[in-house]
C-alpha positions as CSV (number, residue, x, y, z in Angstrom):
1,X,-10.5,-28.2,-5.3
2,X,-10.5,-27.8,-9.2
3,X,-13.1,-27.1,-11.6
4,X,-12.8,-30.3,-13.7
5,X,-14.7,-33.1,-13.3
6,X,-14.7,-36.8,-13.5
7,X,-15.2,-37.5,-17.4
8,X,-16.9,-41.4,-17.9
9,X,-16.1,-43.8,-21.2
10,X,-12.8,-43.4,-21.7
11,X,-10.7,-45.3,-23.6
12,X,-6.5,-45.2,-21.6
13,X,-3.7,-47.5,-22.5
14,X,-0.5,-47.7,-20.5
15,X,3.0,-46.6,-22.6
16,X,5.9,-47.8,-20.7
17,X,9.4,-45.8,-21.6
18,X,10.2,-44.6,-25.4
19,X,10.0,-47.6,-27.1
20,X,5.9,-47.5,-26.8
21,X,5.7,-43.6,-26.3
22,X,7.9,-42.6,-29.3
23,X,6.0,-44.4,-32.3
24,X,2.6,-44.4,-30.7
25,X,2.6,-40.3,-31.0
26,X,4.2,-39.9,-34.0
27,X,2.2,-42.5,-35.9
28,X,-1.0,-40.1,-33.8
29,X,0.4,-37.1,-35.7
30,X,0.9,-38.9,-39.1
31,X,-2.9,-39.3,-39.0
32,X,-3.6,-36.0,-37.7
33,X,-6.3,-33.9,-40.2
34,X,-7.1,-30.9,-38.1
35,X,-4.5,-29.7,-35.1
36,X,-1.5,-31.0,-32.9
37,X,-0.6,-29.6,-29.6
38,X,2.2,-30.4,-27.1
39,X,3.9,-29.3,-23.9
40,X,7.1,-30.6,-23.1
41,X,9.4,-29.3,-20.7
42,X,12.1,-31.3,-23.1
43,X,13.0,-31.0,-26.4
44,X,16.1,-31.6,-27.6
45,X,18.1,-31.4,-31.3
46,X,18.8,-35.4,-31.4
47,X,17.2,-38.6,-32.9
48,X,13.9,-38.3,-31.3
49,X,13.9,-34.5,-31.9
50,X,14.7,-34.5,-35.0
51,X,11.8,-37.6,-35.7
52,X,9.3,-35.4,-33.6
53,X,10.0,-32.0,-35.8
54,X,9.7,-34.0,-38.8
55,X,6.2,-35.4,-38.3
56,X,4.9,-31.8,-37.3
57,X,6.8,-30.2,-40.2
58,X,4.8,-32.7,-42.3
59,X,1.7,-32.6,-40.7
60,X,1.8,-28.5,-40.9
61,X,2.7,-28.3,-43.9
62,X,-0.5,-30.6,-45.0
63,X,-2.7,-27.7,-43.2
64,X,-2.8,-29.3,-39.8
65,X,-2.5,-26.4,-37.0
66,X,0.6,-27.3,-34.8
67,X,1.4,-25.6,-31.3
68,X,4.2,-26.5,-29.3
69,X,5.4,-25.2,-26.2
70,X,8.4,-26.2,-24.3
71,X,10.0,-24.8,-21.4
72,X,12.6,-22.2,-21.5
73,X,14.7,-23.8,-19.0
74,X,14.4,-27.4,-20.3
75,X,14.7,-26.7,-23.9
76,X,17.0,-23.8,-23.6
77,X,19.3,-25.1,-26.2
78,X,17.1,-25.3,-28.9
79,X,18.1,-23.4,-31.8
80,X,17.1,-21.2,-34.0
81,X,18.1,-23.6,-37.4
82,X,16.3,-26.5,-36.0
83,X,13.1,-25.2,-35.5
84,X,13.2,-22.5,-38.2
85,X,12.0,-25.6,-40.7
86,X,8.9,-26.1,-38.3
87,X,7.7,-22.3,-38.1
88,X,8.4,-21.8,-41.6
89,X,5.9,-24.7,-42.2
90,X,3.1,-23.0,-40.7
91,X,3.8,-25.0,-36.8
92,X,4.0,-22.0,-34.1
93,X,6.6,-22.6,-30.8
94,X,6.0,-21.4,-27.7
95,X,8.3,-21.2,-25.0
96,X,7.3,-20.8,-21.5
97,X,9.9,-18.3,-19.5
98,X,11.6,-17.3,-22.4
99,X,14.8,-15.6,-20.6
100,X,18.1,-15.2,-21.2
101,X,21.0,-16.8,-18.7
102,X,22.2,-15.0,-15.9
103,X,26.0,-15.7,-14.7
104,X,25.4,-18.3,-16.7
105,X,22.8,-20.2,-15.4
106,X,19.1,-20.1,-16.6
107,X,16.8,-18.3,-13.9
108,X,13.7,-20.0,-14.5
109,X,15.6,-23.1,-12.8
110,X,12.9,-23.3,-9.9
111,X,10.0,-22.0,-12.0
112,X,9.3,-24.5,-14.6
113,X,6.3,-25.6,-17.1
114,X,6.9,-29.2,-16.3
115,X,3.6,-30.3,-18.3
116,X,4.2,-33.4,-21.1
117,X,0.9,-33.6,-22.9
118,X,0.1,-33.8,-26.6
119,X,-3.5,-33.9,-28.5
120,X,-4.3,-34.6,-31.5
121,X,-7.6,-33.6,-33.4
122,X,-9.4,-33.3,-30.1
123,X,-9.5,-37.0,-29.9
124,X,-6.2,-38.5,-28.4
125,X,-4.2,-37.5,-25.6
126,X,-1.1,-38.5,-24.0
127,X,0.3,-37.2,-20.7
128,X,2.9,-38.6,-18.3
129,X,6.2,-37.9,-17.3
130,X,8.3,-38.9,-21.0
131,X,10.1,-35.7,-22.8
132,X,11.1,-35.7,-26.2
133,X,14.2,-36.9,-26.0
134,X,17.1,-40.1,-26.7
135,X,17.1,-40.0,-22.9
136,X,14.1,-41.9,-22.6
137,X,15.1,-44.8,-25.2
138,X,17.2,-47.8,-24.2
139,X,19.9,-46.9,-26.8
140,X,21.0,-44.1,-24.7
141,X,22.8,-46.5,-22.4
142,X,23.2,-47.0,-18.7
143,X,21.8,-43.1,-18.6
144,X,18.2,-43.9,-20.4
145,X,15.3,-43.6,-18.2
146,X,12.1,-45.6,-17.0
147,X,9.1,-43.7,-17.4
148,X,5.6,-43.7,-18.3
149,X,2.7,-42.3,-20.2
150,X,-0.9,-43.0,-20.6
151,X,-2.8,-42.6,-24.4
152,X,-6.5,-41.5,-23.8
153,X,-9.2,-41.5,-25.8
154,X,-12.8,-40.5,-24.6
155,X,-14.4,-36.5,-23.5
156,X,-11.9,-36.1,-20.8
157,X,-9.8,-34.8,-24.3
158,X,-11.9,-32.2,-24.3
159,X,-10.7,-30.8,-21.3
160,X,-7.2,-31.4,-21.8
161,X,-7.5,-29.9,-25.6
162,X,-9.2,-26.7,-23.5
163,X,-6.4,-26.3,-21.1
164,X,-3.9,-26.5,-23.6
165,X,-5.2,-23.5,-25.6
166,X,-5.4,-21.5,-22.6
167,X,-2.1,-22.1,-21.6
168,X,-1.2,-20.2,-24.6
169,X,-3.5,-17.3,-24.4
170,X,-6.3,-18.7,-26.8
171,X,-9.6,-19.9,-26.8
172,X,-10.2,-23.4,-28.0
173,X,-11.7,-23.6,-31.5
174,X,-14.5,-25.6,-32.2
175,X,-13.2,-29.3,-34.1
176,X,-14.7,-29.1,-37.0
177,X,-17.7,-32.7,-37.1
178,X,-17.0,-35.7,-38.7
179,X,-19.3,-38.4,-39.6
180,X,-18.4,-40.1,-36.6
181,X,-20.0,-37.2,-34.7
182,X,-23.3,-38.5,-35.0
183,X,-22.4,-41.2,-32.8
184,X,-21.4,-38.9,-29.7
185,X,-24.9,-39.5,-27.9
186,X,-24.0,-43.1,-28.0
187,X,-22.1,-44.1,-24.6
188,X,-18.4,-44.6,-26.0
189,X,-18.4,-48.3,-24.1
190,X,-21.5,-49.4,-26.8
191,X,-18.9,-48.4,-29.6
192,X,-15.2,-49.9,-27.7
193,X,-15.7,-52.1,-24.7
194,X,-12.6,-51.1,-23.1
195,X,-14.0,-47.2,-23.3
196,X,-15.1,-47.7,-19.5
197,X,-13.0,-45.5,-17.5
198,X,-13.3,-42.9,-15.5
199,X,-10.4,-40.1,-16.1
200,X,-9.8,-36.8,-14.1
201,X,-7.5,-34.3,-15.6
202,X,-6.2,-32.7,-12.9
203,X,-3.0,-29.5,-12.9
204,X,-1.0,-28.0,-10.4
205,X,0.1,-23.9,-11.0
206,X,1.1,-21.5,-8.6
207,X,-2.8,-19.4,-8.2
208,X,-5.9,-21.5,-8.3
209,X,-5.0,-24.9,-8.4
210,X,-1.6,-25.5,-6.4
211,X,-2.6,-28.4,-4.5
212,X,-4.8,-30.6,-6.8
213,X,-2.5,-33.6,-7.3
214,X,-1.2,-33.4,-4.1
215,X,-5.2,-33.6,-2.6
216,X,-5.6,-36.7,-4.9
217,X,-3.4,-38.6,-3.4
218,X,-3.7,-37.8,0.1
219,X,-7.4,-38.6,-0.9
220,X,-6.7,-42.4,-2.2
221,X,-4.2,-42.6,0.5
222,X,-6.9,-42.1,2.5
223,X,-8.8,-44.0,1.1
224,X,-7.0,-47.0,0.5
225,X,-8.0,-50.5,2.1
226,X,-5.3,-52.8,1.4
227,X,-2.5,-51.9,-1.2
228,X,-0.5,-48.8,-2.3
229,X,2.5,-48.6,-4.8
230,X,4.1,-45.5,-5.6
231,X,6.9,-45.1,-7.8
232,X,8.2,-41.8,-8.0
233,X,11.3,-40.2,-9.1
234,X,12.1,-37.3,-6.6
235,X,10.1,-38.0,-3.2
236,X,10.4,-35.6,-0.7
237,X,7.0,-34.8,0.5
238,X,5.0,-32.6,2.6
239,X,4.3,-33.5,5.9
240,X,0.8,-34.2,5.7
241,X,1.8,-36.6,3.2
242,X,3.9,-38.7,5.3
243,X,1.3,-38.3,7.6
244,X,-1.4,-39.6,5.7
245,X,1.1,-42.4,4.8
246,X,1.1,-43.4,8.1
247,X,-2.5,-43.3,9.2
248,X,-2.8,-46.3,6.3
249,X,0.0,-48.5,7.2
250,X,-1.6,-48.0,10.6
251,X,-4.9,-49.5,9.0
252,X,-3.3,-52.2,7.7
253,X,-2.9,-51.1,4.0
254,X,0.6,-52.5,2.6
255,X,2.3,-49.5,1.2
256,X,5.4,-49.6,-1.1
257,X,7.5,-47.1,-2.3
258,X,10.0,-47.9,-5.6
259,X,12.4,-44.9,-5.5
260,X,15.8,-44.0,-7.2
261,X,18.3,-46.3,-6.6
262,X,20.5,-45.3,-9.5
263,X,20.0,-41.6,-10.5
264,X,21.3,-39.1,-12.5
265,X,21.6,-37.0,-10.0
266,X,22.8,-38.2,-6.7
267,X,21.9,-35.2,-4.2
268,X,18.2,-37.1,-5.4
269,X,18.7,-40.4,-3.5
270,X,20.6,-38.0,-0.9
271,X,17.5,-36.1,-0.2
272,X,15.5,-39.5,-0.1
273,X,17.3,-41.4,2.5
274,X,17.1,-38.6,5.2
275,X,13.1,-40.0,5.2
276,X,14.2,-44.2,5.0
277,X,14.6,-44.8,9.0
278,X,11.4,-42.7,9.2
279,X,9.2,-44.4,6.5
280,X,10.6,-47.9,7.8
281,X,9.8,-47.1,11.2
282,X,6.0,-46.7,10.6
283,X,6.1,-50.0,8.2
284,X,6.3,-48.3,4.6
285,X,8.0,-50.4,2.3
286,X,10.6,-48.9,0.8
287,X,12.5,-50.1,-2.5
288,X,15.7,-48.8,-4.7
289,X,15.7,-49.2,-8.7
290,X,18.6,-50.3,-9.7
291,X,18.2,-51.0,-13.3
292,X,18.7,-47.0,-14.6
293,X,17.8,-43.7,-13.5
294,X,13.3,-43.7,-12.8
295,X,11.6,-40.9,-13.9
296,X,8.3,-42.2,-13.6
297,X,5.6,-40.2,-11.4
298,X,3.0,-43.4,-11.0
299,X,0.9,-44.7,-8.3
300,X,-1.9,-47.3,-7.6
301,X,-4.0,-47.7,-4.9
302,X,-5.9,-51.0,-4.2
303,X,-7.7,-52.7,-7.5
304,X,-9.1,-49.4,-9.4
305,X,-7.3,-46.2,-8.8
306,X,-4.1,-45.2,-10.6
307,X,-2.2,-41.8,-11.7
308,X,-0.5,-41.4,-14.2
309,X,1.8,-37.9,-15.2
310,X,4.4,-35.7,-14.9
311,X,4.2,-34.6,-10.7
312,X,6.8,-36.0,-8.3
313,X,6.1,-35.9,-5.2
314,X,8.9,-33.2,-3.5
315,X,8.8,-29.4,-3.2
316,X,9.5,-28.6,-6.9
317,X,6.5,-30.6,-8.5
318,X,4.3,-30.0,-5.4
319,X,4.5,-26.3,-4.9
320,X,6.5,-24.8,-7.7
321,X,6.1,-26.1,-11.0
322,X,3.4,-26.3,-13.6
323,X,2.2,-30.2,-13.5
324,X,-0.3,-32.1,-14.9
325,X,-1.7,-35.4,-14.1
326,X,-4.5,-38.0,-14.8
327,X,-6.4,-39.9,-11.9
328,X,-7.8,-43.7,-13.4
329,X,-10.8,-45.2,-12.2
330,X,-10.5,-48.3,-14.3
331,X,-9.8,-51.9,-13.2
332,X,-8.0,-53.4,-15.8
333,X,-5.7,-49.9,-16.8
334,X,-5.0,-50.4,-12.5
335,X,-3.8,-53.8,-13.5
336,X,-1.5,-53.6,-16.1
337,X,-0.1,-50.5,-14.6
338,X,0.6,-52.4,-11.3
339,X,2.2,-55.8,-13.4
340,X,4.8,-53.2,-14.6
341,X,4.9,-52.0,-11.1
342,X,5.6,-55.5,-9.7
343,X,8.0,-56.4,-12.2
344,X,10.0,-53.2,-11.4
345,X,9.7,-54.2,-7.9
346,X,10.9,-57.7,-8.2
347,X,13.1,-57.8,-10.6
348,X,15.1,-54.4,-10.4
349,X,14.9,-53.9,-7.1
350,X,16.0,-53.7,-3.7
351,X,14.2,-53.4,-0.3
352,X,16.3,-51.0,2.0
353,X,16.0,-52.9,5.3
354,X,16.2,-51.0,8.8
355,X,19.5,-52.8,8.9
356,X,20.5,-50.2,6.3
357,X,19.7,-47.1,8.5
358,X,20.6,-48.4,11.9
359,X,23.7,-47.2,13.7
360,X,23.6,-43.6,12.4
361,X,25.8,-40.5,14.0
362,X,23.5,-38.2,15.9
363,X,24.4,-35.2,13.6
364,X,22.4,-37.7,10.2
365,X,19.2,-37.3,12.7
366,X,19.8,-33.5,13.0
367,X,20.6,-32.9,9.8
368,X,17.4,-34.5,8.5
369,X,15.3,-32.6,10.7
370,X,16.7,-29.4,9.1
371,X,17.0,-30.5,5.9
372,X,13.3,-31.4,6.4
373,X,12.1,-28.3,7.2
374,X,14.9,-26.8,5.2
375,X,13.0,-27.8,2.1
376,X,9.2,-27.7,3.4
377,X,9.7,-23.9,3.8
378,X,12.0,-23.6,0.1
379,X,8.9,-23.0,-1.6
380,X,7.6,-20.6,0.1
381,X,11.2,-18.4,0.2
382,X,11.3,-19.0,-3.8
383,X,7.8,-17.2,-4.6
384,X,9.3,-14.1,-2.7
385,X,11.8,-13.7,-5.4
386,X,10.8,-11.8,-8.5
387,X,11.3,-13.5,-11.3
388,X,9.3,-13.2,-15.2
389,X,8.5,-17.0,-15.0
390,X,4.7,-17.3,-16.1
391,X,5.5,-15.9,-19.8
392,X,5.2,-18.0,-23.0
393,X,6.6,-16.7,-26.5
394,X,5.3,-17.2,-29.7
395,X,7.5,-17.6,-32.2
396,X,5.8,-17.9,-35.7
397,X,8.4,-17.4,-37.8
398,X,12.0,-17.7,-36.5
399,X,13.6,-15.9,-39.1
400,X,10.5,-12.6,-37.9
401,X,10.5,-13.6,-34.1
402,X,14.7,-14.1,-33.2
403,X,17.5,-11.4,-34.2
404,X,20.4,-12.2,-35.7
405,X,22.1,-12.8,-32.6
406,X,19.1,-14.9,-30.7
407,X,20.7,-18.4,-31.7
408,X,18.8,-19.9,-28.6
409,X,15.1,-20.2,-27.6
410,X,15.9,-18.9,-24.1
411,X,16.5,-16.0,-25.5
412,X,13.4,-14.7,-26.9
413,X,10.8,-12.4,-25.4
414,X,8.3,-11.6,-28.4
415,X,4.6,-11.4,-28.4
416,X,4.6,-12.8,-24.8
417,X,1.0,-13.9,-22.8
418,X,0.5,-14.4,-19.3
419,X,-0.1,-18.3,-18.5
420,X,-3.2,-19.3,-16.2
């Protein structure tokens, strides 16, 4: 299924929305003496833009080597001005589909580098589903998002710092050793007692590894024995998902879904209550946030397994974009991320009842079906189309890189790799 493996004594704290995400990574970068890399499918030019440009301005211009790539879709409108002060400062961008609009709309819509990872120094890593952006931070308003991230610490690094440099056509360079390096034969639990989990990196990309997240969870699904949540933003899944959903409610597991009850975009809860009269038939419990728009991508299965990342669990995530998650073996991470979970559930929101998807017109049952199948097959009909998607531009210098007339990202095309 994927070359990685299961990495022991790690370190993995939970971040729950922008308020713990935001100043945990940029205090991360502050401290950061040899390299900084991040993927983000967002970045935009507002306050927590502007914060994150100024800590890697600073920590290039101190001689720290600083990649970032963001997605030429989701970042389209970055400018040249704001990240000129970056590149200038020795910080390289990359961005991933680098393509002009078309009839105004980008055309890397539906092929997308998804990824939100950063590492610092080879030691600390963060993935999950939170972009940089004011959408993520309560100030935004009634707009702001729930989300989460996880901050590692332990060898599984290694393999995220590894994938991270080949996503942008290099080799990883060896971390230059530290006093503390004469400790690494030392299990990392002797030196932290938290440092016991177990942590799989795990991607999904459209050659070798398009169903590797999707396989982890129809593998805790499987093997789960009494208690499921899964909180996920867009939920539209495969069928073998469902089905696999069913054979554990069938065994007795309890199995709870927290979906959007309050998105930002509405064809999203649309798309997920063609499945409710189905999932409540075969006894999944199914729940609406109401508080704000979810973006998590979060599950837990029993009293030890948990993911944490940037997949959802519909067409897009599962057989389109570029993903990356995080499986947890760890007890106590499984219980602080299921607390949240439970408070979410709770206190913000609502079970849909079968009461709510009773007494529907025969055409609702026929349009599921097709929209069903409509969107199993959409994947499939997408990859047909020929499109310059798995390209990533390096912009060194803006003022070398863009022409005068480049004033967006999206636009530029130099010096460009082909992604794994």
């Amino acid at each position: 299924m994927t070359e990685r493996s299961w990495r022991e004594d790690n370190a993995i704290r939970l971040l729950e929305n922008g308020e713990e995400f935001f100043p945990a990574v940029f205090d991360d970068i502050r401290a950061a003496q040899q390299e900084v890399i991040i993927e983000t499918f967002i970045w935009w030019e507002d306050a927590i833009g502007r914060a994150l440009r100024q800590v890697l301005e600073e920590a290039a211009a101190r001689g720290v080597k600083v990649d970032i790539t963001v997605d030429g879709h989701g970042s389209a409108l970055l400018s040249k001005g704001f990240i000129q002060p970056l590149t200038d400062a020795g910080g390289r961008v990359h961005v991933f589909g680098p393509m002009a609009p078309k009839f105004g709309k980008h055309p890397n819509l539906l092929h997308r580098l998804h990824r939100k990872i950063v590492v610092i120094d080879g030691a600390i890593a963060y993935i999950g589903g939170i972009n940089f952006s004011d959408a993520h931070m309560r100030y935004y308003g009634p707009e702001s998002k729930q989300d989460y991230a996880a901050r590692v610490q332990g060898p599984v690094v290694e393999d995220i710092r590894r994938f991270c440099y080949q996503a942008i056509g290099e080799s990883a360079r060896p971390r230059r050793r530290r006093l503390t390096d004469m400790f690494r034969r030392v299990p990392s639990e002797w030196l932290n007692p938290r440092a016991a989990a177990q942590v799989l990196f795990i991607t999904r990309d459209n050659t070798r590894h398009r169903h590797d997240i999707e396989t982890m969870y129809l593998m805790a699904l499987r093997a789960a024995e009494r208690d499921v949540v899964i909180m996920n933003s867009y939920f539209y899944p495969s069928y073998r998902f469902l089905r696999a959903m069913r054979q554990a409610v069938q065994r007795g597991v309890r199995l709870r879904l927290i979906l959007q009850g309050n998105p930002d975009k509405q064809y999203v809860k649309f798309a997920s209550r063609t499945l409710y009269d189905y999932l409540i038939g075969i006894g999944v419990e199914v729940w609406e946030y109401q508080e704000r728009p979810s973006h998590a991508k979060v599950a837990v299965v029993d009293d030890h397994w948990a993911t944490v990342g940037s997949s959802n669990l519909d067409p897009f995530s599962l057989a389109l974009n570029l993903e990356a998650n995080i499986v947890v073996r760890d007890r106590a991470f499984n219980r602080t991320l299921r607390a949240s979970l439970d408070h979410v559930q709770t206190q913000h929101s609502r079970r849909v009842t079968r009461a709510d998807v009773m007494h529907r017109h025969p055409l609702w049952h026929l349009w599921r079906t097709i929209s069903f199948h409509l969107l199993r097959y959409l994947p499939k009909l997408i990859r047909l189309i020929p499109v310059k998607s798995m390209r990533v531009a390096t912009i060194a210098r803006a003022q070398e890189d863009l022409g005068p007339g480049d004033r967006k990202i999206g636009h530029a095309e130099q010096k460009l790799n082909r992604l794994p």
